[in-house]
N, C-alpha and C positions, 0 to 999 in steps of 0.2 A: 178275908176282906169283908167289911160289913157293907149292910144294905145301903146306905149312906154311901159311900164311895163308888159303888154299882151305878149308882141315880144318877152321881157325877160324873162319871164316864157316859154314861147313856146320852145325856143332857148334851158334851162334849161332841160325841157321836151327830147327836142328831144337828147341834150347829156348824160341824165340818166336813158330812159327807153328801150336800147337794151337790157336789160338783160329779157323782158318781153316778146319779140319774140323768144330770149332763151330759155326760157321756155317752151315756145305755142310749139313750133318747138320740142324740146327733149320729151315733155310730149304725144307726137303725135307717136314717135314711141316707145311708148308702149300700149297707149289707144287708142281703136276704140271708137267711140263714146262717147258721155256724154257731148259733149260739152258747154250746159250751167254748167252745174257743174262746169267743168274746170273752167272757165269761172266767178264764184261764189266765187272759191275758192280764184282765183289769185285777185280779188277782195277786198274781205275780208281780206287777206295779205297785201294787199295795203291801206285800210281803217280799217284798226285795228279793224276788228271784228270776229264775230262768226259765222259757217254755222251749220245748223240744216236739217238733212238730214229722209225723211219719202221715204223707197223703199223693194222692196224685197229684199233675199240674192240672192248672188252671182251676181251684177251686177259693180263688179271692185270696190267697193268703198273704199278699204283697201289700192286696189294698186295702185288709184290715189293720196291718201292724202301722201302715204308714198311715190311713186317717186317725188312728189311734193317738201317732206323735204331732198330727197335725191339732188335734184335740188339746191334747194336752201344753201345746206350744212349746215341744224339748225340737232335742235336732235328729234328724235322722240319717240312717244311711244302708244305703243297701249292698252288701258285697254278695259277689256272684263268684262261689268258688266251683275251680276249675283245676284241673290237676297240674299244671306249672305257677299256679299260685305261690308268691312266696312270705314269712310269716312277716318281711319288712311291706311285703304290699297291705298289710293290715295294721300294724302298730305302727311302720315308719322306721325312719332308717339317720344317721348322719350324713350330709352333704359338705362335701367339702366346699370353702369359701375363698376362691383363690384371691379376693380383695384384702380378705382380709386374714388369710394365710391361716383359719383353723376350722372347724369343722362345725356345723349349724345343725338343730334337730329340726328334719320332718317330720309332723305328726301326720300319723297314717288314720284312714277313717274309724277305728274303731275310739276316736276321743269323741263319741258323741252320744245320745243320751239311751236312743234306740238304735240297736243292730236288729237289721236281715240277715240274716248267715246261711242264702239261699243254697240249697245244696248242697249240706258240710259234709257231706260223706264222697263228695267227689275231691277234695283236695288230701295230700298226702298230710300223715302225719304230726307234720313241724308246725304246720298250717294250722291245722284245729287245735293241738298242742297251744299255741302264742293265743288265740281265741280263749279256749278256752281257761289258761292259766289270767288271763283278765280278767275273767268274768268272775273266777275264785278270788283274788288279792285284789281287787277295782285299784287295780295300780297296772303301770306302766314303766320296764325300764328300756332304754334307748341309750348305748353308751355307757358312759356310767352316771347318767342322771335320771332319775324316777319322777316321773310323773302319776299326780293322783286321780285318775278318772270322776268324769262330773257325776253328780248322782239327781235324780234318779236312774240308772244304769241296766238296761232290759237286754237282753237277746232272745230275740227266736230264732230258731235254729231248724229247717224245714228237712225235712228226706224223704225222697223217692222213692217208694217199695217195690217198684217193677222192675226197675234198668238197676241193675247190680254189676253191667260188665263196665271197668274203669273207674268201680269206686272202692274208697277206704273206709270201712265199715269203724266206725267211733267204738273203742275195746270199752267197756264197763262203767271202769272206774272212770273215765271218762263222761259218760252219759249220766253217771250219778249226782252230776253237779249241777243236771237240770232240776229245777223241781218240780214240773210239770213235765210229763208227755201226754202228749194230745193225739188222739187217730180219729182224722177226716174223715170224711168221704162226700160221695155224689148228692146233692141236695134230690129232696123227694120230686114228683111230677108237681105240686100246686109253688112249689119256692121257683122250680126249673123256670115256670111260667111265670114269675114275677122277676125273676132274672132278665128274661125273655123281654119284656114290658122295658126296664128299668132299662137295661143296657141295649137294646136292639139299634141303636141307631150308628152310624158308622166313628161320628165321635162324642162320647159321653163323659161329660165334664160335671165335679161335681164341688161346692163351694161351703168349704171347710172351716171354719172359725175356732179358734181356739175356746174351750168351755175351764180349763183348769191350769193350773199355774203348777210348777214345781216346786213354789214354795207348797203350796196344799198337799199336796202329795206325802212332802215332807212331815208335814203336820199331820196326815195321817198314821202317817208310821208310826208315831210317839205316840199317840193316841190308844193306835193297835196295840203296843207294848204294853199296855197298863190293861187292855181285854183282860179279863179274870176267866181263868181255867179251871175248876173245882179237880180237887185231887182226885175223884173217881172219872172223870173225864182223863186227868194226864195216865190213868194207869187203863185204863180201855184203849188209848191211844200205845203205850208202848204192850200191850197184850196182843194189837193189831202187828205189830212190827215182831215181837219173838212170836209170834205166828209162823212166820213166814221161815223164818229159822229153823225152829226146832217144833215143827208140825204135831210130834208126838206127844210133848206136852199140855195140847190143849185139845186132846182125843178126836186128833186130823192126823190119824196113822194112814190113812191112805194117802198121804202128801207127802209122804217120808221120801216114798224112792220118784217123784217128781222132782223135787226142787233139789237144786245143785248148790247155790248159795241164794241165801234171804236176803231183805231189806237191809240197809246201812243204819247206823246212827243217823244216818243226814233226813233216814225218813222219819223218825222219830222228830228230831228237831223240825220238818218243813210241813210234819203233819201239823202239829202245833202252831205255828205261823200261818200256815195258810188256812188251818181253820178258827183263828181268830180276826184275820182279815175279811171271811166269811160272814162273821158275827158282826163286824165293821160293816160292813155291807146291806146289813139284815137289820142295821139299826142295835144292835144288843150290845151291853158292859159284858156281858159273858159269852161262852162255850158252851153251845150244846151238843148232844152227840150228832144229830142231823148234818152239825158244819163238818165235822169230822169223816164222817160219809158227804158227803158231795164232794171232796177232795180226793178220797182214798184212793182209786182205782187211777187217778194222772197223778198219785206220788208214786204208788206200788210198782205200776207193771214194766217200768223199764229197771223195777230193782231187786226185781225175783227174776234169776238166772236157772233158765229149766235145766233137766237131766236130759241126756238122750233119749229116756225111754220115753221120759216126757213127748218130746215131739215125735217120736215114733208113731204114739198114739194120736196124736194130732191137737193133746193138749194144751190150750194156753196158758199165760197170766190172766186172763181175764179169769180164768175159770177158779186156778187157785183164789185166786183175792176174791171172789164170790162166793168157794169154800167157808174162806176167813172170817169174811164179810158176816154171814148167815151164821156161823159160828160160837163166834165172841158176843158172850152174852149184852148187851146194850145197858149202860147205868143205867 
C-alpha cells in the first residue's frame, strides 16, 4: 500500500470517526468507571463482534450496554435467562391463525440491534445454542422461512463467577464465538465515591440522546476494512496465536504441560479486526503492534484451555498470555 493511500484512509478516518468521541464523551456522564469495557464494547461495535462478560452483580453492566444502544439510536433488548427458558422465547415461534386457517411468524426479541444475554450460563443448552447460532450466521430461521438479522448486530453476554449451583456452563467452542471476554470487578474507593454522589438519590434518571446513527457505524466498518496491516504485524499477530499452541516452538517449553488446547483460527482472524478497529479509534490508516496488544489478553483468555495441572497449580490464562505477551518478540 503506498503512502498515498494511508493519507487517504487517515483523512477518511479523521472525517468519520467523531461520532466515537461522541460517544466516550456521553457515555462518561453516566458511568463511573469500567473503562476497558467501554472500551470493548465500542470495539466490538466497530469490528462486528461479540463481548462476553464474567463479573459480579450490580457492577453497571445493564446500564452501560443499554445507554450505549441508546447512543447509538439501534434497538435494544434485554433477555433474562433462566433455566425454563425456551430457544422459541428468543427467536420466536409460529402462531397459529385460526382467521385465517395458517400459521403467522413471531419474532422473538433477539430481531434487535443490541442483545443483553443476562446470565447465559443459567439457561440450558438449546437456549444458548439458538443465541448463539445467531450471533454466528446473523440469520434467523423460524419454520421454514429465514430471516436476516439487522446489522449492526451486538451481544454481550454477562456470567456470574460465584453462584455455579443451577447453571450451564457455555462448553468451548461455544464461548469462542465471542470475541471479547471482559473480567470486571469492584470499582476502586475514589469511582465507589463518585458512584455514591452520582446515584445516591432514590430515583436517578439520566437523559440520553442519540450521538451516532447506524448508518456511521456502517461506514465505519468499510473504512476499518481498508486499515493497512504491514506483513510483519499479520505475522507477530499469528506468532501470538501458535504460541498459545505449540509453546515449544517459540522457547515457552514451560508452557508445554499447562496448556490443554491454544487459541482458534478465530483469534487470529478477531486479532486482526479488533486491532484495526483500534487504529480506527487512534485516528491511524494503519496497525501498530500497541493495537495488537490492548486487544490481546480479551481475545486470548477465554481461548486457551488450561491442563489440570495447570489449575492445580493455581495458574491462569492471564499468566500464560503474559508469558506470550513478553515473549514474542515486537516488530
Amino acid at each position: 500500500m503506498t503512502e498515498f493511500n494511508i493519507e487517504k484512509i487517515r483523512d477518511s478516518i479523521e472525517e468519520n470517526s467523531h461520532f466515537i468521541n461522541d460517544i466516550q464523551t456521553s457515555i462518561r456522564k453516566v458511568i463511573i468507571g469500567q473503562d476497558d469495557l467501554i472500551q470493548k464494547l465500542i470495539l466490538a461495535i466497530l469490528a462486528d463482534g461479540h463481548v462476553f462478560i464474567e463479573g459480579v452483580p450490580g457492577l453497571a453492566k445493564t446500564l452501560i450496554i443499554k445507554t450505549i444502544a441508546q447512543l447509538i439510536e439501534t434497538k435494544f433488548q434485554r433477555l433474562q435467562f433462566t433455566p425454563d427458558l425456551l430457544p422459541a422465547d428468543i427467536i420466536g415461534t409460529l402462531i397459529y391463525n385460526q382467521k385465517e386457517s395458517s400459521f403467522e411468524v413471531k419474532k422473538g426479541p433477539i430481531f434487535s440491534n443490541i442483545i443483553l444475554a443476562d446470565e447465559i450460563n443459567r439457561a440450558p443448552a438449546k437456549v444458548q445454542s439458538a443465541l448463539l447460532e445467531a450471533m454466528q450466521e446473523r440469520q434467523i430461521t423460524i419454520g421454514d422461512e429465514t430471516f436476516i438479522l439487522d446489522e449492526p448486530f451486538l451481544v454481550m453476554a454477562t456470567q456470574n463467577p460465584i453462584e455455579q449451583e443451577g447453571t450451564y456452563p457455555l462448553p468451548e467452542a461455544q464461548v469462542d464465538r465471542f470475541m471479547f471476554k471482559v473480567l470486571i470487578d469492584y470499582p476502586n474507593a475514589e469511582d465507589e465515591l463518585k458512584i455514591l454522589n452520582r446515584m445516591g438519590n432514590i430515583k436517578t434518571s439520566f437523559e440520553t440522546k442519540s450521538v451516532a446513527t447506524t448508518k456511521q457505524i456502517m461506514s465505519a466498518r468499510k473504512i476499518i476494512d481498508q486499515i493497512h496491516i504491514a506483513d510483519s504485524i499479520q505475522s507477530y499477530i499469528v506468532s501470538l496465536v501458535l504460541a498459545s499452541r505449540t509453546p515449544e516452538n517459540f522457547g515457552l517449553n514451560d508452557l508445554c504441560s499447562l496448556i490443554n488446547i491454544g487459541a482458534s483460527p478465530r483469534a487470529t482472524i478477531f486479532l486482526a479486526t479488533a486491532s484495526k478497529a483500534n487504529a480506527f479509534i487512534n485516528k491511524r490508516g494503519y496497525v501498530i503492534p500497541e493495537d495488537v496488544r490492548a486487544v490481546l489478553y480479551a481475545i486470548l483468555r477465554h481461548r486457551i484451555i488450561l491442563t489440570y495441572e495447570a489449575e492445580a497449580e493455581e495458574i491462569t490464562t492471564e499468566h500464560i498470555i503474559k508469558r506470550i505477551y513478553e515473549t514474542i518478540p515486537i516488530p
